[in-house]
C-alpha positions in Angstrom: -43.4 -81.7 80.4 -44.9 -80.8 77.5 -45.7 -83.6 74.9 -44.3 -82.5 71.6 -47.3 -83.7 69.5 -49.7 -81.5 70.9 -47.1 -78.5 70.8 -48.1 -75.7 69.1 -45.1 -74.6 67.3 -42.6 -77.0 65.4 -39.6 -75.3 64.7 -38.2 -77.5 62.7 -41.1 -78.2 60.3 -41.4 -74.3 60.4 -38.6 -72.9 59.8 -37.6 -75.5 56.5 -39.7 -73.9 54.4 -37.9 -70.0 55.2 -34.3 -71.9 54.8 -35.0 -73.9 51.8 -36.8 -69.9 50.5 -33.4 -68.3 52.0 -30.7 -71.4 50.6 -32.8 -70.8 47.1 -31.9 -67.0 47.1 -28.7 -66.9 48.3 -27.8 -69.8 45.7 -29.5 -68.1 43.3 -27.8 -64.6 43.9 -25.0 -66.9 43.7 -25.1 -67.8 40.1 -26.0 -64.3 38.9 -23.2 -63.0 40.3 -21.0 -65.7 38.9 -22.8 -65.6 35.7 -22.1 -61.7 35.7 -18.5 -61.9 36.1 -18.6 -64.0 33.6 -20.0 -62.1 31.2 -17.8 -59.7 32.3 -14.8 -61.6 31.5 -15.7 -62.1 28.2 -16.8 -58.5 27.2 -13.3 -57.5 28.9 -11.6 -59.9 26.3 -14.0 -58.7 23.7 -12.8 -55.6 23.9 -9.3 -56.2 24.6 -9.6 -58.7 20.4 -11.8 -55.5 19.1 -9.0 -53.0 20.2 -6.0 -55.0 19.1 -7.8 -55.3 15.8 -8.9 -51.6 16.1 -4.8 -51.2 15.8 -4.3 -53.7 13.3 -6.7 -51.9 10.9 -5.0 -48.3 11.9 -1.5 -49.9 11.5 -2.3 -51.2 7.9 -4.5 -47.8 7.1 -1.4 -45.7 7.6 0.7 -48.6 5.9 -1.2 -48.3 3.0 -1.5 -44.7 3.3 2.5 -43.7 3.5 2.4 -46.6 0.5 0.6 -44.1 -1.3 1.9 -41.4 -0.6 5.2 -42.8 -1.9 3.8 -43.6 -4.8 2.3 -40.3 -5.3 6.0 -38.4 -4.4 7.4 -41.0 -6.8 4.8 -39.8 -10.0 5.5 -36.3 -9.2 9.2 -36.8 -9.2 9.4 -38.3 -12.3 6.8 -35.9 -14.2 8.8 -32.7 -12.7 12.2 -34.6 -13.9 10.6 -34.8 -17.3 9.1 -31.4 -17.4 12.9 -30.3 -16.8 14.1 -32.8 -19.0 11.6 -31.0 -21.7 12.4 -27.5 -20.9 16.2 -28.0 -21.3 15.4 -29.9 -24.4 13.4 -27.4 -26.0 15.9 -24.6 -24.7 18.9 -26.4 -26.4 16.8 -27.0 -29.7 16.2 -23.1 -29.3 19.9 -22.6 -28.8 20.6 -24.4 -31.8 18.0 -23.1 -34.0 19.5 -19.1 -33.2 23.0 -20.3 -33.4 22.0 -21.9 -37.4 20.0 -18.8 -38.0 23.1 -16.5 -36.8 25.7 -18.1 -38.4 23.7 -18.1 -41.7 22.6 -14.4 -41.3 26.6 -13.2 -40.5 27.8 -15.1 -43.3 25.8 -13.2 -45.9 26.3 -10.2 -43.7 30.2 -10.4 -43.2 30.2 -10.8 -46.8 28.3 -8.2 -48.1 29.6 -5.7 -45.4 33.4 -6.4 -46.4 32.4 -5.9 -50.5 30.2 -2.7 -49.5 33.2 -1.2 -47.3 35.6 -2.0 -50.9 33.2 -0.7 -52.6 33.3 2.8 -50.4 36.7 2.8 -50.6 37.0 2.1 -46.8 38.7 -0.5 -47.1 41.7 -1.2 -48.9 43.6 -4.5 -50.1 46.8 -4.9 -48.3 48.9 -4.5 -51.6 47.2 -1.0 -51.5 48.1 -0.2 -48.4 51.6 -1.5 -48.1 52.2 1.1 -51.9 50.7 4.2 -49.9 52.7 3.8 -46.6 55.9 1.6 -47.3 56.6 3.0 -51.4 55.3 6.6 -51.5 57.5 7.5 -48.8 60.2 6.1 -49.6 60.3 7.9 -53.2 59.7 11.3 -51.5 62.8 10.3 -49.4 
């Protein structure tokens, strides 16, 4: 038998130092990997708060922007109802205006147009013409 003191190899006191080398890695790989998927949780909910606040901000920029838009159809309503509302006006003070300036024009011209006719002899009074057609003929008779 071999006495174990003046054995060459100890395997126990050997091999320690390659487990305690080997337990310290695989540990150690251990927490990077946890570490890692850890990190890797939180950049997945990162992203996950930056894209539901990506839509948030979309959702109130096209809010905003149909807000406007409103608006703007609004203002451009109202300035083509009074543009209309201008251009009838102005056409009915046009109406009027010709409609004064006729009626003043036809009076002097009816007027004038019945004394000139007299005057021509065109036209007759109605005693006149009742003494050439009713009287006359009757004497010849």
């Amino acid at each position: 038998m071999i006495d174990k003191d003046l054995d060459l190899f100890d395997f126990n006191l050997e091999v320690e130092p390659i487990l305690q080398v080997l337990v310290g890695k695989v540990l150690e790989h251990a927490r990077i990997e946890a570490i890692e998927e850890y990190e890797q949780n939180k950049l997945a909910d990162h992203k996950m708060t930056f894209k539901q606040m990506k839509e948030a901000e979309l959702m109130e920029t096209q809010r905003v922007e149909a807000a406007r838009n409103r608006k703007n159809e609004e203002i451009e309503r109202r300035n083509m109802q009074m543009r209309t509302q201008r251009a009838m006006s102005i056409t009915a003070d046009e109406k009027l205006t010709s409609r004064v300036m006729a009626k003043k024009f036809l009076i002097h011209f009816k007027r004038d147009t019945l004394r000139q006719l007299v005057d021509l002899g065109q036209l007759r009074p109605a005693q006149d013409f009742a003494l050439g057609s009713h009287f006359i003929p009757q004497l010849y008779t």
